[in-house]
mmJSON file of the N, C-alpha and C atoms, coordinates in Angstrom:
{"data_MODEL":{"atom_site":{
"group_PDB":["ATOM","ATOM","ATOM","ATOM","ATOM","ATOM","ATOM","ATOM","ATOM","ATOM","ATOM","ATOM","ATOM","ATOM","ATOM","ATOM","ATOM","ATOM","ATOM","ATOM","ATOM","ATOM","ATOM","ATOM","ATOM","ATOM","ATOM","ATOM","ATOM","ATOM","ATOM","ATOM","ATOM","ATOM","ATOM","ATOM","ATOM","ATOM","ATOM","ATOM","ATOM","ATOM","ATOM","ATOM","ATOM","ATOM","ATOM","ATOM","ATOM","ATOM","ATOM","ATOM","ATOM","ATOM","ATOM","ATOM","ATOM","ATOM","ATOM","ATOM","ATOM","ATOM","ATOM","ATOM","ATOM","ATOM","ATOM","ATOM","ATOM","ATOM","ATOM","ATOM","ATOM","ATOM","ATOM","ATOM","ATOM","ATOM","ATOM","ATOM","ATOM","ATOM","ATOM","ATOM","ATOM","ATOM","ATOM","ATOM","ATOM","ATOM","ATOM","ATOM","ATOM","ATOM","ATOM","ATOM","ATOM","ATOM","ATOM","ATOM","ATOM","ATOM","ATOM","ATOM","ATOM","ATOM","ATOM","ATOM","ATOM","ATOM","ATOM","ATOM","ATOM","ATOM","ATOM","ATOM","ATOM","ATOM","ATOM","ATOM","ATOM","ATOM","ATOM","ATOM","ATOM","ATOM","ATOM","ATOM","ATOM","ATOM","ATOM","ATOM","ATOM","ATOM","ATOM","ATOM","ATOM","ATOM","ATOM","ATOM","ATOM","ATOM","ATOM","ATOM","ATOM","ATOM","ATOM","ATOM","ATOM","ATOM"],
"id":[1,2,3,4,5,6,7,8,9,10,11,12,13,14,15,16,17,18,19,20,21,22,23,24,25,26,27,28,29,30,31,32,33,34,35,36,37,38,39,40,41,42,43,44,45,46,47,48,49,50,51,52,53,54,55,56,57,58,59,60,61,62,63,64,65,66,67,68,69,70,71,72,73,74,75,76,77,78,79,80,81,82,83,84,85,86,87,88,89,90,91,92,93,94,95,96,97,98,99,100,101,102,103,104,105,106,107,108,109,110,111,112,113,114,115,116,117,118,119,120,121,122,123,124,125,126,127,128,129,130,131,132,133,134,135,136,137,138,139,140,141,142,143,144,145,146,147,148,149,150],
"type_symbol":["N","C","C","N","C","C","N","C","C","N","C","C","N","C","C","N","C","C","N","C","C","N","C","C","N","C","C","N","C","C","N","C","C","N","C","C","N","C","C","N","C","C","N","C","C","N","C","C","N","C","C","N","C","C","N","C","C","N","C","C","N","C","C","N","C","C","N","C","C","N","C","C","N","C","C","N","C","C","N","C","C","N","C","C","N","C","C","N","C","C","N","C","C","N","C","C","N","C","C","N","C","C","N","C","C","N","C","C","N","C","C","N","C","C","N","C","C","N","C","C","N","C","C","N","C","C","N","C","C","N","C","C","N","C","C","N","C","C","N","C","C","N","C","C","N","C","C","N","C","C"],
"label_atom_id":["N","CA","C","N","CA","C","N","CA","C","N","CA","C","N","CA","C","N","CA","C","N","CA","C","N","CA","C","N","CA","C","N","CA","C","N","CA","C","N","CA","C","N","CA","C","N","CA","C","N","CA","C","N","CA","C","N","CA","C","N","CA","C","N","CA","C","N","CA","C","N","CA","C","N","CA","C","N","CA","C","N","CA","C","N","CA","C","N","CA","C","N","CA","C","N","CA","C","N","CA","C","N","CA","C","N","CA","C","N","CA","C","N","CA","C","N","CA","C","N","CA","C","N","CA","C","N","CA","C","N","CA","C","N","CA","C","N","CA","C","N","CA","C","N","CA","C","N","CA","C","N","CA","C","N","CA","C","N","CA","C","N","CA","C","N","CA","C","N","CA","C","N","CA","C"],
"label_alt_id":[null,null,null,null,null,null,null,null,null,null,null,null,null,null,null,null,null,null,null,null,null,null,null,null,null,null,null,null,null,null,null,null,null,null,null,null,null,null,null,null,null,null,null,null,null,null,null,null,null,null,null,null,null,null,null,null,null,null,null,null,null,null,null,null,null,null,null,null,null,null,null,null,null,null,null,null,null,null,null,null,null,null,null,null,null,null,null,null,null,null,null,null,null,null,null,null,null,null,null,null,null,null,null,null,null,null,null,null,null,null,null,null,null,null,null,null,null,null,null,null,null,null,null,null,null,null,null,null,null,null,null,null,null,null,null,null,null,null,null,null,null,null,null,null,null,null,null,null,null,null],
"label_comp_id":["UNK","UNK","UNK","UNK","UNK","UNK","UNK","UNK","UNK","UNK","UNK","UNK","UNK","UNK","UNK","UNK","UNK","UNK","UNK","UNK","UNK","UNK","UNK","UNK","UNK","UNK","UNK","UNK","UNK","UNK","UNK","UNK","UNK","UNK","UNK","UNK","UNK","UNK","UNK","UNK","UNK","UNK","UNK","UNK","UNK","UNK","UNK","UNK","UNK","UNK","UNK","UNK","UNK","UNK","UNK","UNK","UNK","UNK","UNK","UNK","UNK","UNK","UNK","UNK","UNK","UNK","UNK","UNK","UNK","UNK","UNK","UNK","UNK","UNK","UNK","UNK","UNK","UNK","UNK","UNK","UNK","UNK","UNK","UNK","UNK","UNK","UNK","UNK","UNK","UNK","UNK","UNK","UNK","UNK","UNK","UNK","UNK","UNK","UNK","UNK","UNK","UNK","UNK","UNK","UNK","UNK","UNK","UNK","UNK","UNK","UNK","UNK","UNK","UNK","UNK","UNK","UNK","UNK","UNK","UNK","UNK","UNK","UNK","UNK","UNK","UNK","UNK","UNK","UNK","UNK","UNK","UNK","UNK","UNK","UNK","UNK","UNK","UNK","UNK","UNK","UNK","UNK","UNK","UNK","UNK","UNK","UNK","UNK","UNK","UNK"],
"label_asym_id":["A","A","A","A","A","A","A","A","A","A","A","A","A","A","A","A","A","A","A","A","A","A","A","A","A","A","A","A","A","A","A","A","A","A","A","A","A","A","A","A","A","A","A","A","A","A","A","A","A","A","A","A","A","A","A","A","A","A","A","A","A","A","A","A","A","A","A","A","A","A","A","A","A","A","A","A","A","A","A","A","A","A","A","A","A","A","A","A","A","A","A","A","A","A","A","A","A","A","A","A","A","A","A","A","A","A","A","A","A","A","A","A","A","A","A","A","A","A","A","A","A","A","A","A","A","A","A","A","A","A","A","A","A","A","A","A","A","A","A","A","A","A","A","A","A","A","A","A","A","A"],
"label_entity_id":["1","1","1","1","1","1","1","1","1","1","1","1","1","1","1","1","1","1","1","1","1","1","1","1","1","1","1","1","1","1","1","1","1","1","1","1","1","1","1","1","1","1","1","1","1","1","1","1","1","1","1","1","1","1","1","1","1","1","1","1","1","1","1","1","1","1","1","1","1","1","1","1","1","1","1","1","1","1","1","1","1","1","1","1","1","1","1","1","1","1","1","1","1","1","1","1","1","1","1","1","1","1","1","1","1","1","1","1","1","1","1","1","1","1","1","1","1","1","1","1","1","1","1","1","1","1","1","1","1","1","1","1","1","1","1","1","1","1","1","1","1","1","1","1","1","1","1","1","1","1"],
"label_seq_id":[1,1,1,2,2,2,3,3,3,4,4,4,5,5,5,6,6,6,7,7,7,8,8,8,9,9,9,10,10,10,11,11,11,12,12,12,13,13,13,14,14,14,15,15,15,16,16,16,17,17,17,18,18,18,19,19,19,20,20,20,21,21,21,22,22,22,23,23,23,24,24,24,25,25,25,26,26,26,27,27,27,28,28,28,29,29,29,30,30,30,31,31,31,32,32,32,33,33,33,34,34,34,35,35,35,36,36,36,37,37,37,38,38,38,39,39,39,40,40,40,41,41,41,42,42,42,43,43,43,44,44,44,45,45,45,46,46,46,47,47,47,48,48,48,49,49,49,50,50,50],
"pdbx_PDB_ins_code":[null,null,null,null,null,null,null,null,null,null,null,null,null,null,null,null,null,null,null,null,null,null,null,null,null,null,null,null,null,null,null,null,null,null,null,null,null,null,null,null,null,null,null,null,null,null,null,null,null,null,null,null,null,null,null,null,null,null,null,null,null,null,null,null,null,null,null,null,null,null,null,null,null,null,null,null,null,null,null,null,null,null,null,null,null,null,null,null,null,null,null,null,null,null,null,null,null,null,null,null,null,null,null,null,null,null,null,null,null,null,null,null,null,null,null,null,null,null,null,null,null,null,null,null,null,null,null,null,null,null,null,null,null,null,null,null,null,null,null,null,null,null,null,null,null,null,null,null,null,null],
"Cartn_x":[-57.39,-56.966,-57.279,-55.942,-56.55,-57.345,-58.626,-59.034,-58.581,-57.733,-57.95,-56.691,-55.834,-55.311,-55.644,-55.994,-56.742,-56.049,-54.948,-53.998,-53.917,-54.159,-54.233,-55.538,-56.598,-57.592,-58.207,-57.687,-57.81,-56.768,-55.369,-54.597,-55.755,-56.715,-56.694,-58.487,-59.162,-60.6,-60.235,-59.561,-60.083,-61.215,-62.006,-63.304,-63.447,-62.943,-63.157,-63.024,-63.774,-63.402,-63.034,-61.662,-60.518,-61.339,-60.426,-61.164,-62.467,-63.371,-64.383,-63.976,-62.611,-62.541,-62.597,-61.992,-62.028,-63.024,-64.024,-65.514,-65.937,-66.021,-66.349,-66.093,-64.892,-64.448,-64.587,-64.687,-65.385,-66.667,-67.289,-68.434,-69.16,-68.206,-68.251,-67.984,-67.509,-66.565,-67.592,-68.176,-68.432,-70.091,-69.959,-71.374,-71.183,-70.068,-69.349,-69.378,-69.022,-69.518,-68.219,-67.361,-66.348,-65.521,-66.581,-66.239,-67.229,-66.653,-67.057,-67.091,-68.153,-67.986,-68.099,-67.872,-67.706,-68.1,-69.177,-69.922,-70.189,-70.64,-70.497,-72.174,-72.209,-73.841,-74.182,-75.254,-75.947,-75.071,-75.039,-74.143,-72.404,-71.982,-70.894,-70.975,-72.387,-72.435,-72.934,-73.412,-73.826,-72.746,-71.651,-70.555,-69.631,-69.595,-69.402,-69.722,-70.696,-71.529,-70.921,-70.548,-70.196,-68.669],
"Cartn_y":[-174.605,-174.577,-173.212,-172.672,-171.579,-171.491,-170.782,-171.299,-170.375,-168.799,-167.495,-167.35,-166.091,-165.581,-163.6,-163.868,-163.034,-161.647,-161.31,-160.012,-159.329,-160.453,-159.852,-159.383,-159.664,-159.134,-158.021,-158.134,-156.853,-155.788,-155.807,-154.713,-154.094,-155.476,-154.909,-154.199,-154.81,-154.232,-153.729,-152.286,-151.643,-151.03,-151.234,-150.57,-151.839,-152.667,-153.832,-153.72,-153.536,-153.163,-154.356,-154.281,-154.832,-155.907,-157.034,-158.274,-159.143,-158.165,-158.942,-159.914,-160.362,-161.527,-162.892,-162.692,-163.528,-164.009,-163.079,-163.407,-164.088,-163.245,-164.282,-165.909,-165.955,-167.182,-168.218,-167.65,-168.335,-168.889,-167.676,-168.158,-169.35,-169.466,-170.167,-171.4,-171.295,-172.739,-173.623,-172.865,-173.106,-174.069,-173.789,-174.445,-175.141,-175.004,-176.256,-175.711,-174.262,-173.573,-173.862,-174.161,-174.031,-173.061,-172.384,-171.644,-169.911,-169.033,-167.29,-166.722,-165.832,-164.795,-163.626,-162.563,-161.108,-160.309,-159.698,-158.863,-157.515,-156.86,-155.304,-155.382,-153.847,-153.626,-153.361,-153.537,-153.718,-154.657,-155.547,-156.503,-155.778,-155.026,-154.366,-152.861,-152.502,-151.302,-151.82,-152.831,-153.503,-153.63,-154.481,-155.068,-153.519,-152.335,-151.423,-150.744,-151.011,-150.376,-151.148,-152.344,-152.876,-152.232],
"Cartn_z":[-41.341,-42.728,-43.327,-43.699,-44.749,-45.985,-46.331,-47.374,-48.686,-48.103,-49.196,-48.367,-48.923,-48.254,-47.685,-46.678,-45.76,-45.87,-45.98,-46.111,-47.426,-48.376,-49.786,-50.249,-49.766,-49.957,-49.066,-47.898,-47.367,-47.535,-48.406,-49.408,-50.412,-51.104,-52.68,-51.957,-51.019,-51.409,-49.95,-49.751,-48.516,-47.73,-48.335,-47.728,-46.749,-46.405,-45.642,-44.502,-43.145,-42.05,-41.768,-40.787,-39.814,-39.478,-39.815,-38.984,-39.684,-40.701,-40.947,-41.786,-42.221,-43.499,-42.364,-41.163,-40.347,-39.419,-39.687,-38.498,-39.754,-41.229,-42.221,-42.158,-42.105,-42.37,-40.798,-39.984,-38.859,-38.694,-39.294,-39.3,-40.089,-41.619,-42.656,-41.929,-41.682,-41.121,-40.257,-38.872,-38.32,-38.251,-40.067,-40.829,-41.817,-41.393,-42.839,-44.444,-44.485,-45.539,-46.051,-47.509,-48.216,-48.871,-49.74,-50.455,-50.191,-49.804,-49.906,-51.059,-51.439,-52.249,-51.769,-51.819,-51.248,-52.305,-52.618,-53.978,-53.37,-54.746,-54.511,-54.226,-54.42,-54.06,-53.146,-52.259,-51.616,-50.014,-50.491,-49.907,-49.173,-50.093,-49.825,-48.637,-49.343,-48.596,-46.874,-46.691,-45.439,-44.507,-45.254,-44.68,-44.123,-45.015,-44.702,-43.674,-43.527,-42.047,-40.436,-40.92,-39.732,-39.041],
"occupancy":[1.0,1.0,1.0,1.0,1.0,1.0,1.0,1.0,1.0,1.0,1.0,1.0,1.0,1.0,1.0,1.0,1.0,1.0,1.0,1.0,1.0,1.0,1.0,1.0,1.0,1.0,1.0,1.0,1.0,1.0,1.0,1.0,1.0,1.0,1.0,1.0,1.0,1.0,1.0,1.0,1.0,1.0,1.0,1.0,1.0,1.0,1.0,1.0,1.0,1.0,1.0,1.0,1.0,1.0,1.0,1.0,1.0,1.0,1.0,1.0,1.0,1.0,1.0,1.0,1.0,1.0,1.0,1.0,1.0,1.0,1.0,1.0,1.0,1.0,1.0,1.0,1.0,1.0,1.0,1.0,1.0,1.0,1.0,1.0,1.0,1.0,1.0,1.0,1.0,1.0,1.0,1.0,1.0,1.0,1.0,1.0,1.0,1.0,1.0,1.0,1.0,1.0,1.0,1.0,1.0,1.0,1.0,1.0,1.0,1.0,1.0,1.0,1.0,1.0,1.0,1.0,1.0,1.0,1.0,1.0,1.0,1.0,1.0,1.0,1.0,1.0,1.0,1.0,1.0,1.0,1.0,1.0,1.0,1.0,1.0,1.0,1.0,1.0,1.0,1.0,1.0,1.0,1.0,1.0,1.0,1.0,1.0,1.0,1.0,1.0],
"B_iso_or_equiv":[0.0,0.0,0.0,0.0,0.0,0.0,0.0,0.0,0.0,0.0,0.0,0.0,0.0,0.0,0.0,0.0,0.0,0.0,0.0,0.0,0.0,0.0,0.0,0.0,0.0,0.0,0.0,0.0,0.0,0.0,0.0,0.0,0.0,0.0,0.0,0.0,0.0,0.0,0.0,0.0,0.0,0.0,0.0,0.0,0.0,0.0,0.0,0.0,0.0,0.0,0.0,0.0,0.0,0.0,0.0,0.0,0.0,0.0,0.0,0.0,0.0,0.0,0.0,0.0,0.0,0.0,0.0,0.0,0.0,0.0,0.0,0.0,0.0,0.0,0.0,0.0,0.0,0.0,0.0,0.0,0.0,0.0,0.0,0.0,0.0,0.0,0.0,0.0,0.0,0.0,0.0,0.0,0.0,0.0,0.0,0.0,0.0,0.0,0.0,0.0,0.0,0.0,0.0,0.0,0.0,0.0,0.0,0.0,0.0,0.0,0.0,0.0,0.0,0.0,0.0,0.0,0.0,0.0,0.0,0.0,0.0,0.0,0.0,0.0,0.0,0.0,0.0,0.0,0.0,0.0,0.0,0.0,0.0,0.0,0.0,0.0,0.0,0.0,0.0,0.0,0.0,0.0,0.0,0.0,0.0,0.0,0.0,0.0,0.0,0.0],
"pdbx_formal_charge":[null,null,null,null,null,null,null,null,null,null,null,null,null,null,null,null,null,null,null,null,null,null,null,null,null,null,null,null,null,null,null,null,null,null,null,null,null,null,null,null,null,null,null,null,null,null,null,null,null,null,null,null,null,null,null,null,null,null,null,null,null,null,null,null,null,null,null,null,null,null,null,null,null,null,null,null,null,null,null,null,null,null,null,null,null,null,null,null,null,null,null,null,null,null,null,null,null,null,null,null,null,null,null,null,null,null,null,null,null,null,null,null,null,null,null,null,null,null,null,null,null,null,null,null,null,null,null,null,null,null,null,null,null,null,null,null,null,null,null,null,null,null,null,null,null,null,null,null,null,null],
"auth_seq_id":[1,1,1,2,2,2,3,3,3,4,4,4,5,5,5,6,6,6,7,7,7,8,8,8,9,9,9,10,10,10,11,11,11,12,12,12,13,13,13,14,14,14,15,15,15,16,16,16,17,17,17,18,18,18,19,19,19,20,20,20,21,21,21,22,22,22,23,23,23,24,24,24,25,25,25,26,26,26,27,27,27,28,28,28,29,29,29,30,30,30,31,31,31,32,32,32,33,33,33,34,34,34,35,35,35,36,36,36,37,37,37,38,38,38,39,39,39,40,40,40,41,41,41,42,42,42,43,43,43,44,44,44,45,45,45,46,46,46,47,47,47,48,48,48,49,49,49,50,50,50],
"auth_comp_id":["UNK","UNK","UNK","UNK","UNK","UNK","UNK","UNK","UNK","UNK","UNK","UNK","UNK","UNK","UNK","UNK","UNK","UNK","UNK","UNK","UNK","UNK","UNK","UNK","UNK","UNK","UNK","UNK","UNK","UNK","UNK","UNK","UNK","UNK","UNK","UNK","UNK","UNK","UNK","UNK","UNK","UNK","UNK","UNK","UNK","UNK","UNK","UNK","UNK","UNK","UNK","UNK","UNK","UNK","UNK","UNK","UNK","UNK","UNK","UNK","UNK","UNK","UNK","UNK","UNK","UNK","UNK","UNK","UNK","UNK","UNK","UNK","UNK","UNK","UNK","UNK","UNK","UNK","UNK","UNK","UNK","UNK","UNK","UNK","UNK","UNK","UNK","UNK","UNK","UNK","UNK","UNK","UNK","UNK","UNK","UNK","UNK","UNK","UNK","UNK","UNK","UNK","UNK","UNK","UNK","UNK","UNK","UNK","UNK","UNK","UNK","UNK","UNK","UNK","UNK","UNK","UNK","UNK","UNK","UNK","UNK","UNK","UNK","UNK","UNK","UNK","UNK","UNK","UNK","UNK","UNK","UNK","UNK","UNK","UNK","UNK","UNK","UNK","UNK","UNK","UNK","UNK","UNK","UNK","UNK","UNK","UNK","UNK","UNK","UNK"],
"auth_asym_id":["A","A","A","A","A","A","A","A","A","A","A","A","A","A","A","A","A","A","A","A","A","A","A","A","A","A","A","A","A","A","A","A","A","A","A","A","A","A","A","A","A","A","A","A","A","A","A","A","A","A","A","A","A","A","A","A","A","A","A","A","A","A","A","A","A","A","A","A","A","A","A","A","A","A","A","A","A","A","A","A","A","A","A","A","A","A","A","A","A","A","A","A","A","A","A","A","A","A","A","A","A","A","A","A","A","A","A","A","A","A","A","A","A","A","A","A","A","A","A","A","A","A","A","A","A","A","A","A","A","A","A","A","A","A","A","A","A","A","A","A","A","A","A","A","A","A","A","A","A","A"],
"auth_atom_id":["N","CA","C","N","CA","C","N","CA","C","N","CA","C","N","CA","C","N","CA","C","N","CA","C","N","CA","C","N","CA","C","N","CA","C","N","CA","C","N","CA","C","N","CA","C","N","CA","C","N","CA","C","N","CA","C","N","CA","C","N","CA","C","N","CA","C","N","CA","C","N","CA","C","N","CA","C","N","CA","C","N","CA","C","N","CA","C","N","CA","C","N","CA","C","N","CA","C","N","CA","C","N","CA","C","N","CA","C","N","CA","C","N","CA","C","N","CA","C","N","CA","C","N","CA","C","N","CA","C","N","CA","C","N","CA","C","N","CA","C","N","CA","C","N","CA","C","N","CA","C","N","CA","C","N","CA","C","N","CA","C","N","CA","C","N","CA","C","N","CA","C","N","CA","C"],
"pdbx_PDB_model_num":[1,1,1,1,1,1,1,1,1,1,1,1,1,1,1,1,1,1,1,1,1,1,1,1,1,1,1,1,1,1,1,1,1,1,1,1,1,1,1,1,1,1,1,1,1,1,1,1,1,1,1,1,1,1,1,1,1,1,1,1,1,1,1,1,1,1,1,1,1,1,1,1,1,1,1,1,1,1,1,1,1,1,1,1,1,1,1,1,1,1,1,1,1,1,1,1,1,1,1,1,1,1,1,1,1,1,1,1,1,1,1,1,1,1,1,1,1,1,1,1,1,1,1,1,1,1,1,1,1,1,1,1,1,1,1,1,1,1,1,1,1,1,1,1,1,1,1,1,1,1]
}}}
């Protein structure tokens, strides 16, 4: 099930390296997680690194 749509958010926030909306959402899943948030900060500059 899709929960977001995965292409539009990697148009609008490019600093997003390739692929991570989907390890995201795998991973979510895979714990029964529902709902993602994706925040700036700290948090952003991490995800950046990957």
């Amino acid at each position: 099930m899709e929960l977001f749509d995965k292409s539009t958010i990697e148009k609008e926030i490019k600093e997003l390296p390739s692929g991570i909306l989907t390890i995201i959402l795998e991973a979510a899943v895979s714990v029964n997680i529902t709902s993602i948030a994706i925040v700036g900060g700290v948090v952003r500059d991490l995800i950046k690194k990957i």
